[in-house]
Each structure stands twice: as C-alpha cells, then as structure tokens.
Residue, then its C-alpha position, 0 to 999 in steps of 0.5 A: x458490494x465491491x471485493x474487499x482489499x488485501x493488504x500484504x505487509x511483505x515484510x512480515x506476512x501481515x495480510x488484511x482483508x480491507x472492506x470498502x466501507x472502512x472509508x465509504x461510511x465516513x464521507x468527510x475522510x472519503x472525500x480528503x483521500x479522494x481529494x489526496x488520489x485526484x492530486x497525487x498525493x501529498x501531505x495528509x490534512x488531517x496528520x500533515x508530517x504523513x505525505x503519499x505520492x501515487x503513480x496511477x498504472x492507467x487501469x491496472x494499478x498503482x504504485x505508492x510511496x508514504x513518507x513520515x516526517x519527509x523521510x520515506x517509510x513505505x513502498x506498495x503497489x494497489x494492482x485491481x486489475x486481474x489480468x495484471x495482477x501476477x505481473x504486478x505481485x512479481x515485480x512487488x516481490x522484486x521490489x521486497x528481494x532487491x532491497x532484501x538483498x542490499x540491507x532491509x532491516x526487518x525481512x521476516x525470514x518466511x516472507x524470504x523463503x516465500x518470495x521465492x516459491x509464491x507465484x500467485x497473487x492475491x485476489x484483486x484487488x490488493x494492496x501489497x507494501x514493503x516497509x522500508x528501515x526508516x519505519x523502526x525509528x517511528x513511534x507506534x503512533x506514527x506507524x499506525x497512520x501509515x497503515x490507515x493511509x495506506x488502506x484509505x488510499x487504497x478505498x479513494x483510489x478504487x473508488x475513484x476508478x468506478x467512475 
C-alpha cells in the first residue's frame, strides 16, 4: 500500500494525510483524473467551472494551478520524490513568503513564523498548496471542490508515475 499524501494548506497550517484509496476505490472518478494528468489539465468533467494545469517536474514533482470560474484560486507543488523533497518544500514556502509579502489576504500569522524556521518537509509524498485571495469570494461549495481536486489530482498523478 502506498504512503498516504500530505496535504499542507500553507495558509492555514491544514495538514491531511490523503490515502490512495480516497480515488483508487472509485475507478469511474479515478479514471476522469487519470484522463485530466495525461492531458494536463483542464476543466473537471464532473464540476466544468473547476480547470487545473499540471506541469509535471519529470520524476520528482508537480506543480498545480486550480482556477474556479476562470480566475485563479490555487497554487501547489506534489513533490513524491525524497531526494527532492526539501528542495521542492523551500521553493513552495518561497512561493507562500513572496505573495505574503506583497498582499495575500489569508496568511495565518504561525504558517508566517513557521515559514522562516521549517527546514524539513514533509514525508513523501505530499501535497503542498498556497490559496490565493480569489478564494474569499468563493462560496464554500466551491472551495470544497478545489480541495478533492486537488487531493484527486494528486492520487491520478502518483498513480500514473507507477507505471
């Protein structure tokens, strides 16, 4: 049985552990986010004014970007490989200080302090996003789809790589 994932929210500090049978153990789904990795992206069948573009790191890592109603809502990286992993987590937490920096509405002030003083990252493999401050002017309906896209998207990818 493969890890489960980590899925960090850096805003908030959320952490999930994900298991592969969230997708796995419903093949119709499994095979739409499949279908979504192969292809890069696009919009989500099932919810269409939800779109992700993946930017596969070749056997190492991705990098995700989720829109909802064309704007964009959020960033992440899935890093799966551990030789990697630090490398990946520093430039996500880049990522989370920069926009910090320059007006994210929704830092939470200890994922702040913590971005300065975490050096590990967590186990591979793991999901790490940044919410961006379209997501306040989601309804919460909405805001629950990005995150089971991102978590299925996630599975899809890791599966795929076992090929």
């Amino acid at each position: 049985m493969p890890n489960p994932i980590s899925h960090v929210t850096l805003n908030t500090g959320h952490t999930a552990l994900v298991p592969h049978s969230f997708l796995t153990d419903h093949p119709p789904l499994a095979k739409m986010f499949k279908t979504l990795v192969q292809s890069g992206g696009g919009a989500v069948p099932t919810a269409p004014h939800i779109a992700i573009d993946i930017v596969p790191q070749p056997n190492v890592a991705a990098t995700l970007s989720l829109s909802a109603h064309s704007t964009p809502c959020v960033v992440g990286t899935l890093c799966y490989d551990p030789k990697f992993s630090a490398q990946w987590w520093q430039h996500l937490w880049g990522t989370f200080r920069k926009m910090a920096d320059v007006g994210l509405a929704f830092p939470h002030p200890l994922s702040i302090a913590l971005a300065d003083a975490l050096s590990d990252a967590p186990q591979t493999p793991w999901l790490g996003v940044v919410l961006l401050n379209s997501m306040i002017s989601l309804d919460p309906e909405d805001c629950g789809l990005l995150a089971a896209v991102e978590e299925n998207i996630a599975i899809a990818f890791l599966e795929l790589q076992k090929r």
